[in-house]
C-alpha positions in Angstrom: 151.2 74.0 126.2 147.3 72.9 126.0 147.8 73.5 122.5 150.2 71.5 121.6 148.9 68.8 124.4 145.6 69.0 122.2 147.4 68.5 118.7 149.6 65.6 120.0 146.1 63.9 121.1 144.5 64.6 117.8 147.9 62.9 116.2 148.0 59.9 118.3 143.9 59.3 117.7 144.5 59.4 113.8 147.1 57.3 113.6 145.1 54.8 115.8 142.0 55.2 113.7 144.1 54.4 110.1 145.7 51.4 112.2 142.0 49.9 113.4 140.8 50.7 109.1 143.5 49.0 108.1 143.2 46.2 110.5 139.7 45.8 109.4 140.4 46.3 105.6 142.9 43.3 105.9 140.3 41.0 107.6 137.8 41.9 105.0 140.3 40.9 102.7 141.2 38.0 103.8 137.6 36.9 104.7 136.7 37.6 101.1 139.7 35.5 99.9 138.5 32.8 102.0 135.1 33.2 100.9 136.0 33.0 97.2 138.5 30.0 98.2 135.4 28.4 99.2 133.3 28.8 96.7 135.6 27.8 94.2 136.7 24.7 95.8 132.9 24.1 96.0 132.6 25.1 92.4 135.5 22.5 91.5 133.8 19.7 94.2 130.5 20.1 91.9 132.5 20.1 88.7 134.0 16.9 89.7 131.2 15.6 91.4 129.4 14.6 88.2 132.3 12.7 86.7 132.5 10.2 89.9 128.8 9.5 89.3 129.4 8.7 85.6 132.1 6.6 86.3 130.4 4.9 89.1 127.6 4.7 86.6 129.9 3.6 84.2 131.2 0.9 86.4 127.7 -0.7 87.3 126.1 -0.7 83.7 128.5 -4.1 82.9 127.1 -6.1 85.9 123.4 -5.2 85.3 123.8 -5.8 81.3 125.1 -9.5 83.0 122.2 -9.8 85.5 119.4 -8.9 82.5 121.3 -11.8 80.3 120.1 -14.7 82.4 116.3 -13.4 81.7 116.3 -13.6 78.9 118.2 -17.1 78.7 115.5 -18.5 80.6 112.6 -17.5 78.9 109.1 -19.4 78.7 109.3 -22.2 76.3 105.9 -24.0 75.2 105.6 -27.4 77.1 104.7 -29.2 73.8 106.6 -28.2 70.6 103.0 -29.0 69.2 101.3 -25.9 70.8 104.2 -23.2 68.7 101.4 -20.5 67.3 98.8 -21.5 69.5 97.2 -20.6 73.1 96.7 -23.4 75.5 93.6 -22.5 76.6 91.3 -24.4 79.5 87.6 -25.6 78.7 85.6 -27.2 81.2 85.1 -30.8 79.5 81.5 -30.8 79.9 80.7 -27.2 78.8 77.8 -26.7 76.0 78.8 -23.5 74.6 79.4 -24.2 70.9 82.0 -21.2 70.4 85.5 -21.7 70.3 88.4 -19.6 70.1 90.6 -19.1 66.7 94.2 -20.5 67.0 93.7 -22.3 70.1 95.1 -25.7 71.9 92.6 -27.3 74.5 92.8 -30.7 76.3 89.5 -32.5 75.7 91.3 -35.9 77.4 88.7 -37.3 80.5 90.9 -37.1 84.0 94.5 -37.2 83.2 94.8 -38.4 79.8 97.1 -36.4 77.3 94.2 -35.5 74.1 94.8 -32.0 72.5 92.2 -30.6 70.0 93.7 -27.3 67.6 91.2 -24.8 66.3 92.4 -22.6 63.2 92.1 -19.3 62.4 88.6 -19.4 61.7 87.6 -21.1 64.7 87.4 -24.5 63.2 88.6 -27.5 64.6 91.2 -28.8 61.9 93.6 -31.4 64.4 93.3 -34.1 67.3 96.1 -35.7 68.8 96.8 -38.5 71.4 99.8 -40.3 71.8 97.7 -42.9 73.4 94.2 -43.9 73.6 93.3 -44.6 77.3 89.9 -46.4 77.2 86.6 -45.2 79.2 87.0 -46.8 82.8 83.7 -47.2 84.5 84.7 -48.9 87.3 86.9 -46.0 88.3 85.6 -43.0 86.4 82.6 -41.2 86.9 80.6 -42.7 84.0 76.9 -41.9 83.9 74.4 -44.5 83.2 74.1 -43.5 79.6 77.9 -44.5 78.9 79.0 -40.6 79.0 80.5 -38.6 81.1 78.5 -35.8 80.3 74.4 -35.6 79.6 74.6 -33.7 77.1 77.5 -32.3 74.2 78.7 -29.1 73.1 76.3 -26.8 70.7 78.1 -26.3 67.8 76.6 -24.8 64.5 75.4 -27.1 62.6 74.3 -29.9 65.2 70.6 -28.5 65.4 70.1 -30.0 61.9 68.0 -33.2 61.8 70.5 -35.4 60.4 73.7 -34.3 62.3 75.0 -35.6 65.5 76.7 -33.9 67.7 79.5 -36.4 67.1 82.4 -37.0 69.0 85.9 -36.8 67.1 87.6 -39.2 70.4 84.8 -41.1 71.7 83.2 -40.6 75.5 84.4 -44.6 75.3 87.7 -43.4 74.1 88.2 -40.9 77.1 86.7 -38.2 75.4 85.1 -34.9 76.7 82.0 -33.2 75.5 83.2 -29.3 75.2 83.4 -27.7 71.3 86.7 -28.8 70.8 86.2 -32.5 70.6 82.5 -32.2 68.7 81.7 -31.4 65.5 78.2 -31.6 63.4 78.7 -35.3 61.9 76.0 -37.1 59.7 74.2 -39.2 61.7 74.0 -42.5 59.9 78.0 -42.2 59.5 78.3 -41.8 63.3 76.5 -44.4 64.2 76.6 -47.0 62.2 79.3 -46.1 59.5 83.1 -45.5 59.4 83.5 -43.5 62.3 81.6 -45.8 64.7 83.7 -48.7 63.0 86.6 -46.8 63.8 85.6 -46.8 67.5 84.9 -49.9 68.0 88.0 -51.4 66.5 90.1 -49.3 69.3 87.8 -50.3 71.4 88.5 -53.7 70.6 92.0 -53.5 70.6 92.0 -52.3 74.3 93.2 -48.6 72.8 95.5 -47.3 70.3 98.5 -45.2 69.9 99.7 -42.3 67.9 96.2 -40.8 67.3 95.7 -38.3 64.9 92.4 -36.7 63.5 92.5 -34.0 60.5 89.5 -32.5 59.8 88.4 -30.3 57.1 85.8 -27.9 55.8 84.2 -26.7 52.9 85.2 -23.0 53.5 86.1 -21.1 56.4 82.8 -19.7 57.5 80.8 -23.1 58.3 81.5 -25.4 61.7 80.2 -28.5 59.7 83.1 -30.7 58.7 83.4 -31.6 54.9 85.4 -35.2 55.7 88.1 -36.5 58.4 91.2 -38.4 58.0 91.9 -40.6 61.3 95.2 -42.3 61.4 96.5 -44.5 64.3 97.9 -47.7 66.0 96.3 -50.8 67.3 98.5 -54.4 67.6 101.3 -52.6 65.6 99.5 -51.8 62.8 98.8 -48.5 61.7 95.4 -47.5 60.5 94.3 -44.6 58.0 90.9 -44.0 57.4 89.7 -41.0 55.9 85.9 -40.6 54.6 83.0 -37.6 53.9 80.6 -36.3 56.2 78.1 -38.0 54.2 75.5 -40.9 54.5 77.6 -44.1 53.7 74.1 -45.4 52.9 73.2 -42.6 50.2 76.9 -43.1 48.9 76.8 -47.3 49.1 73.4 -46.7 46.9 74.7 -44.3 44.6 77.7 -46.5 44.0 75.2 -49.5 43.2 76.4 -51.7 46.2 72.8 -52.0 48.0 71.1 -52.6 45.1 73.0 -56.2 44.3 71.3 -59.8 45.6 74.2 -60.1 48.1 73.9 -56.5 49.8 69.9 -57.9 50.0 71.0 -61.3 51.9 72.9 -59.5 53.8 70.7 -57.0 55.1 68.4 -59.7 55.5 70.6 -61.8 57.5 71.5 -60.9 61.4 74.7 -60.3 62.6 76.1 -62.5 65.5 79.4 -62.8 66.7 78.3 -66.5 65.8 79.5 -67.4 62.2 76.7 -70.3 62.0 74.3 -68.2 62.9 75.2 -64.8 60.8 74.5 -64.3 57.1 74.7 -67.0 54.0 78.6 -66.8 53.2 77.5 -67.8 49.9 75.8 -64.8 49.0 79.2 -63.4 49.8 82.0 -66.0 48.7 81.2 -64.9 44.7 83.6 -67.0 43.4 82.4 -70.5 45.3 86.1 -70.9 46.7 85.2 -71.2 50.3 87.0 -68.0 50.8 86.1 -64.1 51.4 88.2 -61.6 49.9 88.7 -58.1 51.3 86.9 -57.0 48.0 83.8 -59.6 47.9 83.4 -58.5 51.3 83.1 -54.5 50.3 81.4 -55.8 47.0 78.5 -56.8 49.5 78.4 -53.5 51.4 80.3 -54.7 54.1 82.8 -51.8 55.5 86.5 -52.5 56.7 87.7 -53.5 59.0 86.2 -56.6 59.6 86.4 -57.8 63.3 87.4 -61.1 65.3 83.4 -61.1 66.4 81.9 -60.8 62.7 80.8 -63.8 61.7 82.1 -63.6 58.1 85.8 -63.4 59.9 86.5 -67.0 60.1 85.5 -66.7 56.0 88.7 -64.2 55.5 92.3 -64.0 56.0 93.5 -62.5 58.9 97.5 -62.4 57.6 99.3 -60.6 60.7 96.8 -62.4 63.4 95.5 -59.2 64.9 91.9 -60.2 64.9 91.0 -57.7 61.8 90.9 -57.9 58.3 91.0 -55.1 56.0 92.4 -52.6 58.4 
């Protein structure tokens, strides 16, 4: 009876054991089965994931392409179709350094006025422009004693020689500054006394001028020392163009005979006034005894165009259009 008591026992616990194995080898199963669900629905999540970001990706590239457009629709523009191919650049109007930079666009206008100086590629002033001249106003402008703004004007090459200036292209009477870009090494007899003062003075005269333009040019493109200028611009409606060599008009006015003749000696001779009665023999002038002084006697005697309202050989010519000038 134990015995068999003792085998049905052993039975019974076998059969139990298999039951709790198999129990347990059906969870592992199913935990694995779960485990590998997992993982591939992760694997799937990540295999997908990509594709939302390019399409999201996808989906914003349009409205940043649009964004980017207005940029570039709305770029920069140069505030002066003049200045295309150069650099506006900003020089103190009373500063002496001589150097100026290549392919460059300063204002060399006094206060507010609109002057604009272009250098080249060598550093050379070539152009001045002003759409109007604005004369020197010493009753509201700083204007030193002297006339000038400034005591003293720009060093450029050139002006230590003993017969060049350190000549203004506009004028300190014009509005002009005193930096490099509005001075250049200009023979002194033709700055002060020939064409380029005359060219001052008749703006002056005319209370300013419009439409300014200076060309200037040069041997070659190593030296700051102007070979001639060309001024053109616009006083009472008429439109002036003067060009002339950085030379002595004296040397040239010799050379071409002209101070050599009788009348070029009475009229050196004679003082000018704004008087006619008390300036120079018109005789002397009047070759052909009519009373009357042509544009040509006039140069034939050394005297330099124009001639103004305050010479005293005007009332001698014929002032045609009235603007108190001949030969302009």
């Amino acid at each position: 009876m134990n015995y068999w008591i003792v085998l049905l026992l052993a039975v019974l616990m076998a059969g139990c054991t298999d039951a709790a194995e198999t129990a347990t080898t059906e969870a592992e199963v199913q935990q694995e089965t779960t485990t590998e669900t997992e993982v591939a629905d992760d694997a799937t999540e990540e295999t997908e994931a990509p594709e939302e970001s390019e399409e999201k990706t996808s989906s914003e590239q349009p409205a940043d392409t649009e964004t980017a457009a207005p940029e570039e629709e709305t770029e920069a523009q140069p505030a002066d179709d003049r200045f295309a191919g150069y650099e506006l650049v900003e020089v103190d109007g009373g500063d002496l350094s001589g150097y100026r930079e290549a392919n460059t666009v300063v204002s060399i206008g006094f206060g507010d006025r609109e002057y604009w100086a272009f250098t080249n590629e060598h550093g050379q002033l070539e152009r001045v422009v002003a759409d109007e001249i604005i004369l020197q106003d010493d009753a509201s402008e700083p204007v030193l004693s002297t006339g000038r703004y400034y005591s003293d004007e720009a060093k450029v090459p050139g002006v230590e020689s003993d017969i060049l200036d350190e000549g203004h292209v506009i004028a300190d009477s014009l509005g002009g500054v005193s930096n490099a870009y509005n001075i250049t090494p200009q023979e002194s007899t033709l700055n002060r006394y020939g064409d380029q003062a005359y060219m001052e003075d008749a703006i002056r005269d005319a209370g300013g001028a419009t439409d300014f333009e200076a060309i200037i040019t040069y041997a070659d493109t190593e030296t700051q020392i102007p070979a001639s200028y060309q001024y053109t611009y616009t006083i009472k409606g008429n439109t002036v163009v003067d060009t002339f060599d950085n030379v002595n008009p004296d040397e040239v006015n010799a050379a071409l005979g002209l101070t050599d003749s009788e009348p070029a000696e009475a009229e050196a001779s004679a003082p000018e006034t704004s008087s006619p009665a008390a300036g120079g023999d018109v005789s002397s002038v009047d070759t052909n005894g009519n009373g009357q002084v042509t544009i040509q006697e006039a140069k034939d005697a050394g005297f330099t165009m124009p001639i103004m309202s305050d010479h005293w050989l005007y009332p001698h010519m014929d002032d045609r259009d009235g603007d108190g000038m001949v030969g302009e």
